[in-house]
C-alpha positions as CSV (number, residue, x, y, z in Angstrom):
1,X,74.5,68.4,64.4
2,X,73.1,67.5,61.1
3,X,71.8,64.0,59.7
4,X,71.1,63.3,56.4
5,X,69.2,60.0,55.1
6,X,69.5,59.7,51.1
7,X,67.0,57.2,49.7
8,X,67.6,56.5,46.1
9,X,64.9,54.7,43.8
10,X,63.3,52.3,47.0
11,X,67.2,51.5,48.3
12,X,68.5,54.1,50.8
13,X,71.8,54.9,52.1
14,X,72.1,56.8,55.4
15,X,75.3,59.2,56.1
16,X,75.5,59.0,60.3
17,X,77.5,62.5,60.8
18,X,79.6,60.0,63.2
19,X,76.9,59.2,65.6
20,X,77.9,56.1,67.1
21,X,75.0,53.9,68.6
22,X,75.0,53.5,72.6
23,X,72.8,50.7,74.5
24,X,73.9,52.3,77.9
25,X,70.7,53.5,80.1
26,X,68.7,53.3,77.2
27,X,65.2,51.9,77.8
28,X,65.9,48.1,78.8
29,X,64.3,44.8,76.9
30,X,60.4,45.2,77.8
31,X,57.0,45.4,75.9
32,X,54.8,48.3,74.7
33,X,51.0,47.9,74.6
34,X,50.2,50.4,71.8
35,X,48.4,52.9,73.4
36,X,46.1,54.4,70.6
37,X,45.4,54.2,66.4
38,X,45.0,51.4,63.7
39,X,47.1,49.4,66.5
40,X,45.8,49.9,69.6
41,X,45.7,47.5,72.3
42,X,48.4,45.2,70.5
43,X,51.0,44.4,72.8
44,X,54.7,44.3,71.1
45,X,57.9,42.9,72.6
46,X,60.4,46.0,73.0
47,X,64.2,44.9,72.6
48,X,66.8,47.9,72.3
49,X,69.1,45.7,70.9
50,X,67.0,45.8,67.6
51,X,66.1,49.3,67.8
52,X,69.5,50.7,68.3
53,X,71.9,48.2,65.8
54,X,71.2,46.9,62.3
55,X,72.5,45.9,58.7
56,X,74.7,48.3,57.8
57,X,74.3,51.0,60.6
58,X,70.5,50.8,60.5
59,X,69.3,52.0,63.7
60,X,65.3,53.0,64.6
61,X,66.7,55.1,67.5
62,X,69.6,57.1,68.0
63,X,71.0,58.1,71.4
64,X,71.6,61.9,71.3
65,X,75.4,61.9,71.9
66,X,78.1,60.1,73.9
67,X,77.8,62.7,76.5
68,X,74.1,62.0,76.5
69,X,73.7,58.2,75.9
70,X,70.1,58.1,77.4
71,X,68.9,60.6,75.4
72,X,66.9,59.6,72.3
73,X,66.9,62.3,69.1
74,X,63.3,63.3,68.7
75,X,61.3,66.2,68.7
76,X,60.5,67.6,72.5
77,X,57.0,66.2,73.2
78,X,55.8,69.6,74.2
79,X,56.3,71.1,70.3
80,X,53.7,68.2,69.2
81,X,51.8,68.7,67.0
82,X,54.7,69.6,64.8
83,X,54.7,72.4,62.2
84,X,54.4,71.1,58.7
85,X,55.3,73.7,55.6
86,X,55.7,72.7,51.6
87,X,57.5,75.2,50.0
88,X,55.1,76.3,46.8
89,X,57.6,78.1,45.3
90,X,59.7,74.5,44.8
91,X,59.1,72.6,42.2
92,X,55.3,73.5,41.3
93,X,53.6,72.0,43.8
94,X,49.8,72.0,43.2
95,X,46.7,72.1,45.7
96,X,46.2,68.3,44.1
97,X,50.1,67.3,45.5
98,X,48.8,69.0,49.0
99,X,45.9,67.4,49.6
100,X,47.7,63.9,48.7
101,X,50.3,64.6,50.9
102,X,48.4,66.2,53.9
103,X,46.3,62.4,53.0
104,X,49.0,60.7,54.1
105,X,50.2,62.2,57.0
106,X,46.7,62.1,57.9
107,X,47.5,58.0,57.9
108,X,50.3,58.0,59.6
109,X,48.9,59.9,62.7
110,X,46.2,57.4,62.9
111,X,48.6,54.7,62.6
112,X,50.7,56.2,65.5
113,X,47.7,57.4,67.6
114,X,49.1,60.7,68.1
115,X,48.6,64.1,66.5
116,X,52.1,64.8,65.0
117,X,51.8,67.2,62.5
118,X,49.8,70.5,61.7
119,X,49.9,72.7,58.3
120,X,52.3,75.8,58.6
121,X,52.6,79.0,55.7
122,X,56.3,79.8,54.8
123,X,57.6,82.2,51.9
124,X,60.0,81.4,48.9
125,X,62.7,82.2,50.9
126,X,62.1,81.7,54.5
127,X,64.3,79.1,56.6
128,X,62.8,78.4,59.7
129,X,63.4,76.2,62.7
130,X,61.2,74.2,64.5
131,X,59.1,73.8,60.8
132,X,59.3,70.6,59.1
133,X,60.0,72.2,55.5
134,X,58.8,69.6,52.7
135,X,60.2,71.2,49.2
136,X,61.0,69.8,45.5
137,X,64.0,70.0,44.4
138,X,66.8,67.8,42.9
139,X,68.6,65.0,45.1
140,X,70.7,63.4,43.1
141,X,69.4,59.7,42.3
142,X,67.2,59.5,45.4
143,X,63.9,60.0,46.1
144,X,64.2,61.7,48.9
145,X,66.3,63.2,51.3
146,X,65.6,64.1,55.3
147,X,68.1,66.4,56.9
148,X,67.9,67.0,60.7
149,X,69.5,69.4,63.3
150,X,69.4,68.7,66.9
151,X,70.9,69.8,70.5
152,X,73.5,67.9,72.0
153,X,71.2,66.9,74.3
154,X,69.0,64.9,70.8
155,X,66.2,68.0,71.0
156,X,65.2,68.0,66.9
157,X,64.5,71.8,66.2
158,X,64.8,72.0,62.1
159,X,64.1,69.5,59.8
160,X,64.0,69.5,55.9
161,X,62.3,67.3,53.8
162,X,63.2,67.1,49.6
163,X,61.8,64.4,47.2
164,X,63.1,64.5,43.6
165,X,59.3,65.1,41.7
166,X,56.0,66.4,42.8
167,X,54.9,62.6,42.0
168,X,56.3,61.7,45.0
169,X,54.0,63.5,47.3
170,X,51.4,61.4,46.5
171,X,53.8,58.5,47.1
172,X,52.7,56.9,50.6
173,X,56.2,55.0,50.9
174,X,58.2,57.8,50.0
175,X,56.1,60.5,52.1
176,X,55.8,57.9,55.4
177,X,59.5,57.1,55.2
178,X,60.6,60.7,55.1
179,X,58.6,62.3,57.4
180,X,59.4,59.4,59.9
181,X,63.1,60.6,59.1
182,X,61.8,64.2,59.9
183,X,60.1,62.7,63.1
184,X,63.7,61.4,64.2
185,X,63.4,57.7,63.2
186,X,66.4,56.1,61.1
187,X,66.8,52.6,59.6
188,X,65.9,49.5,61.0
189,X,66.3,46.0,59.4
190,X,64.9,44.4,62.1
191,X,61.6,43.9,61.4
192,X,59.1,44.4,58.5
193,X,59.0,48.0,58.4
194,X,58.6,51.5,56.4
195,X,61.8,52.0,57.6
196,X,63.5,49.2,55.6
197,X,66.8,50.5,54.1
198,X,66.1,47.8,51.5
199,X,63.5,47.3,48.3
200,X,60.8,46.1,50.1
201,X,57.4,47.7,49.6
202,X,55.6,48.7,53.0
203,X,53.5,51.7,52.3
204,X,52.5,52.1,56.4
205,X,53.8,52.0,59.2
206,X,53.5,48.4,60.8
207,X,52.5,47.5,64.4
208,X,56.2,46.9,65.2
209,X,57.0,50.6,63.6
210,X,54.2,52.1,65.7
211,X,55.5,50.0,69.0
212,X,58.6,51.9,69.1
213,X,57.6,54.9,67.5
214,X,55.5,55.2,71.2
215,X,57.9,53.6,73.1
216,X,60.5,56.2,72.0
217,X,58.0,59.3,72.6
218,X,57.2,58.2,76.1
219,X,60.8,57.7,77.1
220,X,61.6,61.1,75.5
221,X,58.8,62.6,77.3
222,X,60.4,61.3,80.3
223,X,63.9,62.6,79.7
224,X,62.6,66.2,79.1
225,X,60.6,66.0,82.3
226,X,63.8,64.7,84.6
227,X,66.1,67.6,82.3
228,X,63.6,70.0,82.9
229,X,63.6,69.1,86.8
230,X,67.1,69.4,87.3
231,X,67.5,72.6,85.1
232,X,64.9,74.1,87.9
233,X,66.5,72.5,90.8
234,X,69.9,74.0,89.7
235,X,68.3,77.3,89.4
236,X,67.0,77.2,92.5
237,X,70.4,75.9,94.5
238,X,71.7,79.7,92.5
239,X,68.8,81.6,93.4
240,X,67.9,80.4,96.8
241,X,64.4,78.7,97.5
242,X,61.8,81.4,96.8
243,X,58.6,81.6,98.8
244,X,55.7,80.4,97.5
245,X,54.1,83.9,96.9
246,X,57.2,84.7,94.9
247,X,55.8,86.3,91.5
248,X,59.3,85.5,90.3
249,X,59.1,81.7,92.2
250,X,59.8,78.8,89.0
251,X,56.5,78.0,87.1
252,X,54.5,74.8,88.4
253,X,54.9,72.0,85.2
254,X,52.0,69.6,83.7
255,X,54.5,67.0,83.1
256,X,54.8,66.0,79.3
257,X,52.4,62.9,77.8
258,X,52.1,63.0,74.0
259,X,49.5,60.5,74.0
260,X,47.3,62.8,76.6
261,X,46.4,66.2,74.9
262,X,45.1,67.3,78.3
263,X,49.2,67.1,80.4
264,X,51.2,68.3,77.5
265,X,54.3,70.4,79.0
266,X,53.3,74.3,78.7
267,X,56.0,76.1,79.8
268,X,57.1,79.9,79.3
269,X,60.4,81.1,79.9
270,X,62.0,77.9,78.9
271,X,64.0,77.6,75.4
272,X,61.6,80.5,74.4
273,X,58.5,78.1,74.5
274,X,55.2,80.0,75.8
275,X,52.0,78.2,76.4
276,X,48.8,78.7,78.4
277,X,48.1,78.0,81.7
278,X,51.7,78.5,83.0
279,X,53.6,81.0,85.6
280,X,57.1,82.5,84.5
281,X,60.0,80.4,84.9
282,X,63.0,81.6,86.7
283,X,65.1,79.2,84.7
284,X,67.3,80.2,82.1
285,X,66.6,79.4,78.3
286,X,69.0,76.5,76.8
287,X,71.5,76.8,74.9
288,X,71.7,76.0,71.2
């Protein structure tokens, strides 16, 4: 499933690839106490109403699919920090664009708390998932353009990244916007926000941006935990209950936190992912 956001001069248009918003089992009406960054410690009202509806389709969050209508479309908190890769072979980018656009991602994470993003080497020609390509290249009228690929189950796992000129990679509205796109974030209206399909000119992300931003990484933390559960307990109920001393017993899990370096998910055997400090997994990669 692909999801394109075209954002021409400041005014941006979003094609939804018929994703249809869904309120059910989605986190209810509540508060977030941000947990970390420029923010931290400000308590912000949550309502899913405002994050999942909007002006003209705008929506913050997206539920993954009908099928899955508590799942939100993100990145699985285990791949943080994401891999970041401009294409040098677009557009002429120099080490001056780099370093103004690695600046403001730089901002961004410490708006957010978090440590999203980390450089990545591609070729010319390479096409890789689970990289965040940035490249120049023509997009019509807009300034940028986000595309995104997910599971059915809203797992992110490409996401590309083109603004019309190298000029624009110094652009801290253009760059936050987009790689908030590339994060999984869409629209809102709701609230002041980098996010504003509109012409307004926020250059960060604002407290109520970073509010949700969390809010949606915890409770996408916590999906991936309770999926990754039942994936084991179903490979178990086929398998039998191993004994403990089983070599080939399921790996034990540090359950997912993105805002706690120290419990992120390391798991090997699942969707290909290997990480330190884990056992083998008897369960079966996913499906893509």
């Amino acid at each position: 499933m692909r999801w394109s956001f075209s954002c021409i001069a400041l005014s941006c248009m979003c094609g939804l690839g018929g994703i249809t918003a869904v309120s059910a089992q989605l986190p209810a009406d509540s508060g977030w106490t941000i947990r970390a960054g420029r923010f931290a410690n400000v308590w912000v009202p949550i309502q899913s109403g405002k994050a999942l509806a909007g002006r003209g389709g705008s929506r913050f969050w997206r539920a993954s699919s009908r099928r899955h209508p508590d799942r939100m479309v993100g990145w699985n908190p285990s791949r943080l920090p994401i891999p970041v890769a401009l294409r040098r072979g677009s557009g002429g980018i120099s080490e001056s664009d780099s370093a103004s656009f690695w600046k403001i991602l730089g901002a961004i994470e410490s708006d957010l708390g978090m440590s999203v993003f980390r450089p990545a080497t591609i070729g010319k020609d390479d096409d890789p998932d689970d990289v965040i390509v940035v490249e120049v290249k023509p997009v019509g009228g807009a300034d940028g353009v986000t595309l995104l690929t997910w599971t059915e189950g809203g797992e992110v796992y490409d996401a590309r990244v083109r603004l019309r000129h190298t000029g624009l990679l110094g652009d801290s509205h253009v760059v936050t916007h987009e790689m908030m796109h590339a994060l999984g974030f869409g629209h809102t209206t709701a609230w002041a926000s980098i996010m504003s399909p509109g012409t307004s000119r926020v250059d960060r992300l604002t407290s109520t941006d970073v509010a949700y931003a969390q809010y949606a990484f915890n409770s996408r933390a916590d999906a991936d935990t309770e999926a990754i559960w039942q994936r084991l307990a179903l490979a178990l109920e086929r398998e039998g209950d191993p004994r403990p001393e089983d070599p080939a017993a399921p790996c034990s899990l540090a359950l997912s936190n993105p805002f706690d370096r120290e419990e992120r998910v390391r798991l090997r055997g699942l969707d290909g992912e290997t990480g330190a400090d884990a056992g083998s997994c008897g369960a079966r990669p996913a499906m893509r």
